[in-house]
N, C-alpha and C positions, 0 to 999 in steps of 0.2 A: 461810902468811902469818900474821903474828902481828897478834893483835885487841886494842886499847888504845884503852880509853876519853877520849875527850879533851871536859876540861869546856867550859862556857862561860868562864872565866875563863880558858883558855889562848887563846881564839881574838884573832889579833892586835884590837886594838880602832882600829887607823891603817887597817890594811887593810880591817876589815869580811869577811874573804875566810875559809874554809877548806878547805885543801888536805887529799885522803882519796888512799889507793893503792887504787883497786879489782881485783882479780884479772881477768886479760882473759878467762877462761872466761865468767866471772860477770858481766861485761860484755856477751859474744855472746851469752850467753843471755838476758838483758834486750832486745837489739835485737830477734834475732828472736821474742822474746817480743808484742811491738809492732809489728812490720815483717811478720813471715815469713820463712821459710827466703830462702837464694841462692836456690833451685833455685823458687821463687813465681812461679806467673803469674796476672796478675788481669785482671778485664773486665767493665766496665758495662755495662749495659744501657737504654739511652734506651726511652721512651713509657710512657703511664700504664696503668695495668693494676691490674684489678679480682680480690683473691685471696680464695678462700674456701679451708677444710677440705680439701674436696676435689681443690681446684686444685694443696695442697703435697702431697697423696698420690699425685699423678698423674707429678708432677715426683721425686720420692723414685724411684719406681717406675719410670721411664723410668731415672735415672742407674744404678738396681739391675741393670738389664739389660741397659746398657751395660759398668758391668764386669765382670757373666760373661761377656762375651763377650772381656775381658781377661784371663781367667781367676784373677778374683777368690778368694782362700780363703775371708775370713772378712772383716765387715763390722758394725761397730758406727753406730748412727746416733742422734743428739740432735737431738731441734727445740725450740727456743729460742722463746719468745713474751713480749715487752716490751709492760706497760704504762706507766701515768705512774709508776706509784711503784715497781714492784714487776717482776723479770723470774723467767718459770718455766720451767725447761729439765727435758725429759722424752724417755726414750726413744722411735722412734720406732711401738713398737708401743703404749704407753699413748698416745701423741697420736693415733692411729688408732681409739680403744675411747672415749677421754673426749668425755663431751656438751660441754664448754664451753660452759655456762651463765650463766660469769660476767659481772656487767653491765658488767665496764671496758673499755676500750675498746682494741685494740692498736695501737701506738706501731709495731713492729718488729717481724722474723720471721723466725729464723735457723734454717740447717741444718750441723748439722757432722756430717760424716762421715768414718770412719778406715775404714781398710783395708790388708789387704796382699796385694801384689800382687808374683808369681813374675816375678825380675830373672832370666831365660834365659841372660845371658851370665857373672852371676856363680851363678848356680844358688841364690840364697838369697832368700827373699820379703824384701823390704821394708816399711814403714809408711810409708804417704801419709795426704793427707789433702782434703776437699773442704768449702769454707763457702760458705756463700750465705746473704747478707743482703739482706731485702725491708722495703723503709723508704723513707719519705721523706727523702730527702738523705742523705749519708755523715757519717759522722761524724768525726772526725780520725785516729783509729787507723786509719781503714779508707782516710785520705788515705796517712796513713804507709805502708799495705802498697802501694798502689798507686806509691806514690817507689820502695818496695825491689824491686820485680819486674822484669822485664825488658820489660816494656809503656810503654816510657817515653813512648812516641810521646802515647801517653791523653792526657799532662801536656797536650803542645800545647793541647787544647782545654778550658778550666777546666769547664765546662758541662757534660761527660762525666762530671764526680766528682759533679754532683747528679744521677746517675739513681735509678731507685725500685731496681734492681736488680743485685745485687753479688756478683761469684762467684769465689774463690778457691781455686788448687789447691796442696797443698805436698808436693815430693817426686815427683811425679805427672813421667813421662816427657811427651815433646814430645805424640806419638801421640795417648795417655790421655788428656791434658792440651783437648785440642783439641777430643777428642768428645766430652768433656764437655761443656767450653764451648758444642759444637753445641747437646747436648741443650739444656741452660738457653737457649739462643738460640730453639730451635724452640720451648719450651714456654713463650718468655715471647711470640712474636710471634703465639701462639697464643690470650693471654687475653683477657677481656674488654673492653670497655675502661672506665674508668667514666662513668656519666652523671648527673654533678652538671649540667652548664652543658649548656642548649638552644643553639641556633643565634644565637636572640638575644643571652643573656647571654655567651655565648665572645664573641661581635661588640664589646660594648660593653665588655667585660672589656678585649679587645685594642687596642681604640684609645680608651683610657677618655683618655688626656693630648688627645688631639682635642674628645674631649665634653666635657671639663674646661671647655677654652681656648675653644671656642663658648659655653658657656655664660660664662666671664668678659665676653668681648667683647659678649655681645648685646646688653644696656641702652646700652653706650658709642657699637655701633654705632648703633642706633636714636637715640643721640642725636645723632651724623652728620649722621644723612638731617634729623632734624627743621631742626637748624640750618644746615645746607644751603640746604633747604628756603625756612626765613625769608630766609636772606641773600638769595637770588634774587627772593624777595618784598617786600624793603624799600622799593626804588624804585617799586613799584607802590601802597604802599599809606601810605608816606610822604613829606611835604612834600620839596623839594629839598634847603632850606636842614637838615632834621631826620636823612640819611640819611646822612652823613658820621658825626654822633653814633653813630647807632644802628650802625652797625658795627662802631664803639669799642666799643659796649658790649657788641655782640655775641659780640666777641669776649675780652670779660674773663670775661663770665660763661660762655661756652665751656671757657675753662681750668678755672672754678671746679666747672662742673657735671659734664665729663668727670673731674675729678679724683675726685670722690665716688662718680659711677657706677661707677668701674673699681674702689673699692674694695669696690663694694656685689655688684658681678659677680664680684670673687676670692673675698668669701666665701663663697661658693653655689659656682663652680666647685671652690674646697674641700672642701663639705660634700660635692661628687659625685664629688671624685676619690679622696673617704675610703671613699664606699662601695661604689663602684666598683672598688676595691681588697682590700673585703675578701669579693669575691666568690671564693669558693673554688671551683680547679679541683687539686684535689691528684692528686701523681701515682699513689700507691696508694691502693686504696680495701679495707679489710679486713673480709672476710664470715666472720668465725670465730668471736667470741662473741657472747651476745644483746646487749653494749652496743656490737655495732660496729654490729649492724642501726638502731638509734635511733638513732648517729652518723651515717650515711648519710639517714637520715630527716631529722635536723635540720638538717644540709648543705644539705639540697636547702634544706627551709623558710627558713634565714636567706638564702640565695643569692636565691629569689624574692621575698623582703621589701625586701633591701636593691635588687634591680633594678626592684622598684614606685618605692623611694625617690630613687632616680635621673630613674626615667622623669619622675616627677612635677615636681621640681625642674630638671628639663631642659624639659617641656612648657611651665613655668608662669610661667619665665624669660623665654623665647623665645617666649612669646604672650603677656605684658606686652607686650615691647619692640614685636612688631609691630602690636598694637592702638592701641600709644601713636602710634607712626609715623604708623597709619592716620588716628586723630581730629589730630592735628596738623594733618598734609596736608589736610583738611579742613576744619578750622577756619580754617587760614589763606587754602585757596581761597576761604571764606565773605569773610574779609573785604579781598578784594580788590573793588576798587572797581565 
């Protein structure tokens, strides 16, 4: 295929468009570049799970033993460690010797592994291959492989593609393919799980839109009952001719007072549905360098800050409203006749 530079000054300027021939080798190799092999099968992994050091040496070592007993030749292996800025991918006998000392914090945790594996019916090994990516949420390349595979069923459920845990084989017979898969499936239902959120904060995390909306409503409601309240009390405590007014007016300044309250109750059910919200229950929790330990530490701390800030602004809403109720209701039995 002949290569010919074409400038900016030839590219049409009505169309805005430029047309390229790309060689279709050089094309499939870009797809499965981003996709995976035809021959890809992949598979997520739902629930949260807590990974240390030791957790991916366990997992390495269970899949090592799985394919000798495919009668594996030879086995090369990389584990991959993502932070914010920066990813370090290392074989996996140095990720097995290094302290990881480092303070950043891991983002992501990937395992690729090659191998070849004796094809009996054509008599010659092949190259497969095996990834597994441990992260929070998938990333879109890793949507792309999950479209190319033959796992289409997954799509059905969108919520599948955010688990913490992601395992791809390429090349890899049906058999092979499978008990892989197991292993990853037994060594992830196997981990820990994490424990950022107690019993309470999961509670109020999960129906944070309910303690939202209680707390909007409670002044508005209390002011319900108070004018309620009055209006039943009018005739008792006012003239005949004075209680036809007074219901007028009770009822303009009803509109006027609930209209202010419901504004004064959204911005507090706001301020609680914000912090409510940023109560963190993440699906993985990563115990591998010294700044994941202070991550996990400071998770916890902002999680119990932000559910004091709640609790507070939930308590102090909703016993206003009911002490104001109370002195109302009392005040007004005072001055009934």
């Amino acid at each position: 295929m002949s290569k010919t530079l074409i400038t900016k000054n030839e590219v049409s300027s009505e169309s805005g468009s430029l047309s390229i021939e790309v060689n279709s080798e050089r094309l499939k190799h870009i797809f499965y570049m981003l996709h995976g092999e035809t021959t890809t099968r992949s598979r997520p992994f739902k629930g949260a799970i807590q990974v240390s050091k030791s957790d991916v040496i366990i997992l390495v070592n269970d899949i090592r033993e799985q394919l000798k007993l495919a009668h594996v030749r030879d086995s090369t292996i990389l584990i991959g460690i993502g932070f914010e800025k920066d990813f370090v991918e290392k074989p996996f006998s140095d990720f097995e010797s290094y302290a990881w000392n480092e303070p950043d914090k891991t983002k992501e945790l990937t395992i690729k592994i090659n191998f070849l594996y004796e094809d009996f019916d054509s008599g010659n090994p092949l190259k497969h291959s095996v990834f597994i990516r441990i992260a929070k949420g998938i990333k879109p390349g890793n949507l792309l492989q999950l479209m190319a595979s033959n796992e289409s069923d997954e799509l059905d459920n969108i919520e599948n593609l955010m688990c913490p845990v992601f395992c791809r084989t390429d090349h890899v017979n049906d058999k092979l393919s499978k008990d892989i898969m197991r292993v990853v499936e037994d060594w992830h239902s196997g981990q820990k799980q994490p424990k950022l959120l107690s019993g309470g904060y999961e509670f109020l995390k999960k129906h944070k839109i309910q303690v939202a909306r209680t707390v909007h409503y409670s002044y508005s409601a209390a002011a319900v009952f108070i004018l309620t309240y009055f209006a039943f009390t009018i005739p008792e405590i006012l003239e005949e001719k004075l209680v036809l007014p007074a219901f007028v007016s009770l009822i303009i300044f009803s509109k006027l007072i609930l209209s202010i309250l419901m504004n004064v109750g959204g911005l507090k059910a706001q301020k609680v549905f914000k912090k409510l919200s940023g109560i963190s229950g993440e699906d993985v929790i990563f115990d591998v360098t010294k700044g994941d330990d202070k991550k996990q530490s400071d998770t916890v701390n902002k999680n119990t800050e932000l559910f004091k800030d709640s609790k507070s602004i939930f308590l102090w809403t909703n016993g206003q409203a009911i002490v104001a109720s109370l002195i109302a209701a009392g005040l007004l039995e005072w001055l009934k006749p």
